[in-house]
DSSP file (Angstrom, degrees, kcal/mol; ACC not computed):
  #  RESIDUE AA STRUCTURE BP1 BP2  ACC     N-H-->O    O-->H-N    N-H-->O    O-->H-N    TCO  KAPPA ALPHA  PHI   PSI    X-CA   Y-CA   Z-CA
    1    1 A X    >         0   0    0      0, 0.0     3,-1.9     0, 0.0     2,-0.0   0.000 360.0 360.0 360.0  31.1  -77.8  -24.9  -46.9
    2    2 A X  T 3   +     0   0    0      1,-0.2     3,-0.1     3,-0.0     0, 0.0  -0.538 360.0  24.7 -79.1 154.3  -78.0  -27.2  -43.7
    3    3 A X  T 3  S+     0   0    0      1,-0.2     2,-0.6    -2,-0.0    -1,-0.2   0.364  93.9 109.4  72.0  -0.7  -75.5  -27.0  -41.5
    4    4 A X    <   -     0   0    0     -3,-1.9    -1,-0.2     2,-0.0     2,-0.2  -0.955  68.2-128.9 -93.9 122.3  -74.5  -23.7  -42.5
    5    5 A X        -     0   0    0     -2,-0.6    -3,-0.0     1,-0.1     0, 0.0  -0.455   5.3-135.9 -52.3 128.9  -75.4  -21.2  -39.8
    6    6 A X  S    S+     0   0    0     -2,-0.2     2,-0.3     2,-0.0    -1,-0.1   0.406  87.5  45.2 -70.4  -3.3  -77.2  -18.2  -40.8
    7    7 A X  S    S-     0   0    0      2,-0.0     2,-0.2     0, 0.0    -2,-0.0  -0.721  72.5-140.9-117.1 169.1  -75.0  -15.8  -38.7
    8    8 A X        -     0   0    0     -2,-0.3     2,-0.8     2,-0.0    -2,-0.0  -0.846  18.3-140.3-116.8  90.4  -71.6  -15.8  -38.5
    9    9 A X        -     0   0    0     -2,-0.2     2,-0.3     2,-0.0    -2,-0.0  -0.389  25.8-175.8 -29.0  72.5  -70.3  -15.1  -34.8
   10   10 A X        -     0   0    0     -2,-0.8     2,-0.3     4,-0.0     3,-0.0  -0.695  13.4-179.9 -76.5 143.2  -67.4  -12.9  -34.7
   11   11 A X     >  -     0   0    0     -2,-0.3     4,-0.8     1,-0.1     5,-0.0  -0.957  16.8-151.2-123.1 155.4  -65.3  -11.8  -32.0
   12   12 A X  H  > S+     0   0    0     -2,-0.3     4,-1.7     2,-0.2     5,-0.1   0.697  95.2  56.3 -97.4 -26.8  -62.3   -9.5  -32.1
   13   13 A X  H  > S+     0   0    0      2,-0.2     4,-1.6     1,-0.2     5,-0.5   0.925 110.3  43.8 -88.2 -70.6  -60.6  -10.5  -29.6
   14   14 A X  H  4 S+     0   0    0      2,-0.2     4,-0.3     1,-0.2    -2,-0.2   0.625 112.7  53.6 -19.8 -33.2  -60.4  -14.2  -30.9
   15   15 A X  H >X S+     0   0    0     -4,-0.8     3,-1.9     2,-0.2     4,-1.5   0.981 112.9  46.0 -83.7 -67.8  -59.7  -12.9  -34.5
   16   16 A X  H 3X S+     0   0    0     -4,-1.7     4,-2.7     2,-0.3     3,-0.3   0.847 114.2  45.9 -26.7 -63.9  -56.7  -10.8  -32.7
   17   17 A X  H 3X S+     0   0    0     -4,-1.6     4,-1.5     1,-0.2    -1,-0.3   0.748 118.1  43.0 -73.8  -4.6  -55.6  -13.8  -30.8
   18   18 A X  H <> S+     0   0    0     -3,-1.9     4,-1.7    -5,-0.5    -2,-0.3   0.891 111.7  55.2 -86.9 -25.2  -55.9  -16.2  -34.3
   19   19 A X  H  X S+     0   0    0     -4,-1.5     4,-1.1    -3,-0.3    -3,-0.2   0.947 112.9  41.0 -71.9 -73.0  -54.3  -13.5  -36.0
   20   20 A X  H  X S+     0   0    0     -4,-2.7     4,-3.7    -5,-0.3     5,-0.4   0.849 110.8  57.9 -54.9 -38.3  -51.1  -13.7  -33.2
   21   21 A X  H  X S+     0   0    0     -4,-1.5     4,-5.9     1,-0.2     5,-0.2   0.997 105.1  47.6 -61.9 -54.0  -51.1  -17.1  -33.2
   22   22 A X  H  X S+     0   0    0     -4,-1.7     4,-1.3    -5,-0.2    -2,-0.2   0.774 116.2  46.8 -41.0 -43.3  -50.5  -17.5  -37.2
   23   23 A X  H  X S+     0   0    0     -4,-1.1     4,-1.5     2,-0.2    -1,-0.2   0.585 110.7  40.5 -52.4 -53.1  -48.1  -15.4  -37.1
   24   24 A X  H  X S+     0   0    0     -4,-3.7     4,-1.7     2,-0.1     5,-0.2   0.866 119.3  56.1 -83.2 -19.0  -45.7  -16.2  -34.0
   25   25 A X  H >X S+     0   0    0     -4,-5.9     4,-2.5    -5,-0.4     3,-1.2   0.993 111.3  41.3 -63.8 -49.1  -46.4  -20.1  -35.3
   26   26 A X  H 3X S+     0   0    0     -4,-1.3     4,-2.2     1,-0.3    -1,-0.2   0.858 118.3  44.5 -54.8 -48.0  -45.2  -19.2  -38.6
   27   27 A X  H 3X S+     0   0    0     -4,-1.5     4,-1.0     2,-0.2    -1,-0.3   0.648 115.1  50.3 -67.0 -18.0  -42.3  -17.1  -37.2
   28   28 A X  H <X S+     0   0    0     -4,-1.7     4,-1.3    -3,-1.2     5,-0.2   0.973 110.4  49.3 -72.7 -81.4  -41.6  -20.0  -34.7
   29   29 A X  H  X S+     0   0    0     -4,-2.5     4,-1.4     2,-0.3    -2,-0.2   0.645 110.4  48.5 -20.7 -56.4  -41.6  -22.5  -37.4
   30   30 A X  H >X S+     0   0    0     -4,-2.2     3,-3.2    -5,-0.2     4,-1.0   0.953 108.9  61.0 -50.2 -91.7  -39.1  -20.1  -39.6
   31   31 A X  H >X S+     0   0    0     -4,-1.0     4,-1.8     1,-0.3     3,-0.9   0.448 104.7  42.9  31.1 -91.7  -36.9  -19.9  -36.2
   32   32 A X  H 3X S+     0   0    0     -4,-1.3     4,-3.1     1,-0.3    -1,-0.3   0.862 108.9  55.1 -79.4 -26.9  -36.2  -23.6  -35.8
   33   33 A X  H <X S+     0   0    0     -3,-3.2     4,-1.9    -4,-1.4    -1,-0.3   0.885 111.5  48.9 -63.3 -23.8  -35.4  -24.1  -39.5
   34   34 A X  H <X S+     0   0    0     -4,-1.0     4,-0.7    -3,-0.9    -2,-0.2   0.817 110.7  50.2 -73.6 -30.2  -32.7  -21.1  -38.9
   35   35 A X  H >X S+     0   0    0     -4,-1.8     4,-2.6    -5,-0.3     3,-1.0   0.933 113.0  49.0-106.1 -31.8  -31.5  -22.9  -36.0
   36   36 A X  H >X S+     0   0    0     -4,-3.1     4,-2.1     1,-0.2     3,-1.4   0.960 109.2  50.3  -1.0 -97.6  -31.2  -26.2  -38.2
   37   37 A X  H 3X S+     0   0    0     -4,-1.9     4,-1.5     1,-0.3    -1,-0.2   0.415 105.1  50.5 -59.5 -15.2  -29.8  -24.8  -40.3
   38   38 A X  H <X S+     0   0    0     -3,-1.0     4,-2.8    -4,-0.7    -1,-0.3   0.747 112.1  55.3 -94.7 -36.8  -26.9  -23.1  -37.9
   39   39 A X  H XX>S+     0   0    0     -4,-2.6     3,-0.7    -3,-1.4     5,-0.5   0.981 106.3  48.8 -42.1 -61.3  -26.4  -26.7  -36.4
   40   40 A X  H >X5S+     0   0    0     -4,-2.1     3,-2.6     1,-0.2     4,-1.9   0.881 115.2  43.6 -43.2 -64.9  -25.7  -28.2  -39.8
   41   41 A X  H 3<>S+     0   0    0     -4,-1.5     5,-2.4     1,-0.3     4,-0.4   0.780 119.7  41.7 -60.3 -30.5  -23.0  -25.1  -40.7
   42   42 A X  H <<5S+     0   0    0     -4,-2.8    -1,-0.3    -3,-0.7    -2,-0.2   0.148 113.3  52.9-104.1  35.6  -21.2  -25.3  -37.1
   43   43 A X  H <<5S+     0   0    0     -3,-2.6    -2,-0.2    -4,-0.5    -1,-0.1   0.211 110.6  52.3 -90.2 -37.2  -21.3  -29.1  -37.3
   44   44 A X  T  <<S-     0   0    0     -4,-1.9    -2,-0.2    -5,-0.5    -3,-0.2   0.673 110.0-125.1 -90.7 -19.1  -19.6  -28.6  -40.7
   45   45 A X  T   5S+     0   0    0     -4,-0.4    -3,-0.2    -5,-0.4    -4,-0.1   0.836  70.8 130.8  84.0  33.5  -17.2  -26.6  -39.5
   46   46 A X      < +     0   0    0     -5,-2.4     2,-0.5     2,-0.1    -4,-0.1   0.170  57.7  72.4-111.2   5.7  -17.9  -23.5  -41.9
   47   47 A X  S    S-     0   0    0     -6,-0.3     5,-0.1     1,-0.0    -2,-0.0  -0.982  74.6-131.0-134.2 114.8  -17.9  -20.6  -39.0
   48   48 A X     >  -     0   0    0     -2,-0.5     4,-1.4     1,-0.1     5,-0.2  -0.196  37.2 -99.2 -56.0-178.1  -15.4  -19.3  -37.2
   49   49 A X  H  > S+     0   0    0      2,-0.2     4,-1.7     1,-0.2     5,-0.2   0.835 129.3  52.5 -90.6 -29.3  -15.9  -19.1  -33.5
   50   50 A X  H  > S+     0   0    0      1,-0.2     4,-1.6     2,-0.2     5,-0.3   0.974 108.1  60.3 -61.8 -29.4  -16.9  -15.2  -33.6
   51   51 A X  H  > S+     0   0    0      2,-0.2     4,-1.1     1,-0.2    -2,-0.2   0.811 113.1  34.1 -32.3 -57.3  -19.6  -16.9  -36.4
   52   52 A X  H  X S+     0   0    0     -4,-1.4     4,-1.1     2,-0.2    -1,-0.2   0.679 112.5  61.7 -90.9 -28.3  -21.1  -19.3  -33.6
   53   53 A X  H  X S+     0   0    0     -4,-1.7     4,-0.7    -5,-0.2    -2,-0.2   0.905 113.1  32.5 -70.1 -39.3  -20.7  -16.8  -31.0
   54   54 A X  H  X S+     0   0    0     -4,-1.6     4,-1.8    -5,-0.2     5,-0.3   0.619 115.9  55.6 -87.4 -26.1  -23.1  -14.2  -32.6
   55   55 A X  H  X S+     0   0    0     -4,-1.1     4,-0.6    -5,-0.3    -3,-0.2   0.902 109.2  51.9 -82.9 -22.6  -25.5  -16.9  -34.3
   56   56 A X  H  X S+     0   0    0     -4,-1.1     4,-1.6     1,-0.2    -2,-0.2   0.944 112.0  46.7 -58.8 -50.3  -26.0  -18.4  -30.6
   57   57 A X  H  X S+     0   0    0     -4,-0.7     4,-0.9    -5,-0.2    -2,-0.2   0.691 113.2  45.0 -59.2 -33.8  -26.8  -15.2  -29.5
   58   58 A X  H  X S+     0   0    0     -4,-1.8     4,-5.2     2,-0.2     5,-0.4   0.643 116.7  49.0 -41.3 -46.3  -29.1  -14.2  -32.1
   59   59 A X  H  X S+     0   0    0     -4,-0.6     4,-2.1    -5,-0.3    -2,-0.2   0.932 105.0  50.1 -74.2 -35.7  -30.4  -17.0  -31.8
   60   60 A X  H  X S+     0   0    0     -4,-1.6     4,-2.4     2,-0.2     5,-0.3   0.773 113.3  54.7 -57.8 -51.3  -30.9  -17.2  -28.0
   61   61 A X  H  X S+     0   0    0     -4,-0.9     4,-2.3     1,-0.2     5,-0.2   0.986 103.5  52.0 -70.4 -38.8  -32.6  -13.4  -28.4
   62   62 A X  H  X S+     0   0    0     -4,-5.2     4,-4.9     1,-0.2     5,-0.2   0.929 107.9  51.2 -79.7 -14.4  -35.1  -14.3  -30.8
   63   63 A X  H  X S+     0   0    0     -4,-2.1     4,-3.1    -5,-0.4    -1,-0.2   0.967 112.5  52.7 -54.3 -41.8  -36.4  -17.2  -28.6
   64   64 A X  H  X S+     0   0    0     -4,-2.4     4,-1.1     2,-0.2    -1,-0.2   0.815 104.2  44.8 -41.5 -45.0  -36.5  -14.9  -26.2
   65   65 A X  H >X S+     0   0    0     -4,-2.3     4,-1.0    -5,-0.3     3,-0.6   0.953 109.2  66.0 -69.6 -44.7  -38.5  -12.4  -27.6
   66   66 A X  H >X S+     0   0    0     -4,-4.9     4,-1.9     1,-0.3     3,-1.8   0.955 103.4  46.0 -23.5 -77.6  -40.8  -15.6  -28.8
   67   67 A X  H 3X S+     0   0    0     -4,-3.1     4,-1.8     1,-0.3    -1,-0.3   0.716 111.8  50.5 -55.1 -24.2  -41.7  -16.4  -25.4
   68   68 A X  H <X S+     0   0    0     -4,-1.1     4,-1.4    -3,-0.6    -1,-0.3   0.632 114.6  40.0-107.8  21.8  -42.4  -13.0  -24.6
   69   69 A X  H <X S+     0   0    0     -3,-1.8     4,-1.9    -4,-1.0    -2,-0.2   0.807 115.0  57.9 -80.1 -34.2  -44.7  -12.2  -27.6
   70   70 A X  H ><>S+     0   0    0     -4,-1.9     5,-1.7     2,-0.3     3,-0.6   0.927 111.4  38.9 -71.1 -61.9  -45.9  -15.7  -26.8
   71   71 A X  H ><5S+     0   0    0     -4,-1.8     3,-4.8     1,-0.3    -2,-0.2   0.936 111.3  61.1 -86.8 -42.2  -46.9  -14.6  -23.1
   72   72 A X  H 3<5S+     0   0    0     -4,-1.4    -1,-0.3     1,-0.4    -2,-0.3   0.748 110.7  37.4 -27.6 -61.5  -48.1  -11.2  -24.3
   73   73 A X  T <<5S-     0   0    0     -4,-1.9    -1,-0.4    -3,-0.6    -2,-0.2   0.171 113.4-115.7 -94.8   0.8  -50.8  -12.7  -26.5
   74   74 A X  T < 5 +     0   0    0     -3,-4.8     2,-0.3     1,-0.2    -3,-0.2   0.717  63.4 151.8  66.3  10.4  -51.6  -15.3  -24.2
   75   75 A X      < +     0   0    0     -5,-1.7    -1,-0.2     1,-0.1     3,-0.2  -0.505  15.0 163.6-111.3 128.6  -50.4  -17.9  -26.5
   76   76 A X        +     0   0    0      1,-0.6     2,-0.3    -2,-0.3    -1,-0.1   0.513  69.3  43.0-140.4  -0.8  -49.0  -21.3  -24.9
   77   77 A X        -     0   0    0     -7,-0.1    -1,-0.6     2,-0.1   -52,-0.1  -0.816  51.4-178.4-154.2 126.1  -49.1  -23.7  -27.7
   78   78 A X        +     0   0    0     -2,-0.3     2,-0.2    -3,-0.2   -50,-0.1  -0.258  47.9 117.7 -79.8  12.2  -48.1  -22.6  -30.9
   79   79 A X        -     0   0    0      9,-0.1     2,-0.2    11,-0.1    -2,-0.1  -0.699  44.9-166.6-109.6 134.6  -48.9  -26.2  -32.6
   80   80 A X        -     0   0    0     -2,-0.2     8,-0.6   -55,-0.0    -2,-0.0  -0.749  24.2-128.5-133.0 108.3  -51.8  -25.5  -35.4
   81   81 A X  B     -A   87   0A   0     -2,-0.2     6,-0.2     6,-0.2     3,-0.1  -0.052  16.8-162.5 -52.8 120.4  -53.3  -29.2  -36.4
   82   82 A X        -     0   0    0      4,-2.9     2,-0.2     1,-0.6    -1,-0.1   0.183  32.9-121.3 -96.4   7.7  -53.3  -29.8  -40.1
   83   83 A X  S >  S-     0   0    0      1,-0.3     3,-3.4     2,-0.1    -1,-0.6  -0.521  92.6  -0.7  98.6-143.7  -55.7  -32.8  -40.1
   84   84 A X  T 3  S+     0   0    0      1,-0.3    -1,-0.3    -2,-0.2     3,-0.1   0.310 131.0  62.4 -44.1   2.7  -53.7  -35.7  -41.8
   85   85 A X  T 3  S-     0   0    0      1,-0.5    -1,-0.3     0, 0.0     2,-0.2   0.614 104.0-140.3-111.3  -9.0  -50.5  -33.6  -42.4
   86   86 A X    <   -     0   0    0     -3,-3.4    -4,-2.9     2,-0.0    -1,-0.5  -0.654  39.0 -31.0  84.7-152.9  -50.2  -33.2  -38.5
   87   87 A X  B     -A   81   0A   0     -2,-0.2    -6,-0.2    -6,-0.2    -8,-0.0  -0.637  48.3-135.1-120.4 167.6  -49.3  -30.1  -36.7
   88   88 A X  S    S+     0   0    0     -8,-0.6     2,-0.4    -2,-0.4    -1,-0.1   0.792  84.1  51.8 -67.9 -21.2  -47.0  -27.6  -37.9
   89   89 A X              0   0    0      1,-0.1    -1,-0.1   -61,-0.0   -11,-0.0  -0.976 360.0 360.0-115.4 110.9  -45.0  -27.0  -35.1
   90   90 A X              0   0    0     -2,-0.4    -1,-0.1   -61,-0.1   -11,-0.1   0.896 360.0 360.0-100.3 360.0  -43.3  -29.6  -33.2
């Protein structure tokens, strides 16, 4: 067993803020594939204009809300390094 530590440190507030981070990255992550995906469909010419007028706005809130979940938690990089795969967010 070398190199295993015979304790395991916890803190709660560090598991709270890894907890928030996973979570707004994941939601982040979702978030720019939705807004992908809204390019591709008003590129494509498949929304009316009230269509692009409410999915900008939608889109526009939840960034918002991002950033202020983001500043709540303390959180300022969303990016979680996957070794070789990179990072998750770009």
């Amino acid at each position: 067993m070398d190199g295993i530590p015979s304790r395991i440190n916890i803190d709660p507030g560090k598991a709270e803020e890894g907890l928030a981070k996973l979570l707004l990255t994941i939601v982040e992550l979702i978030r720019q594939l939705a807004e992908k995906q809204a390019i591709r469909r008003v590129e494509s010419g498949s929304l009316s204009s009230d269509e692009i007028v409410r999915l900008g706005t939608t889109l526009m809130q939840l960034e918002n809300k991002m950033n202020e979940l983001k500043k709540h938690f303390g959180i300022e990089d969303l990016n979680i390094n996957l070794g070789p795969l990179g990072n998750l967010v770009d």
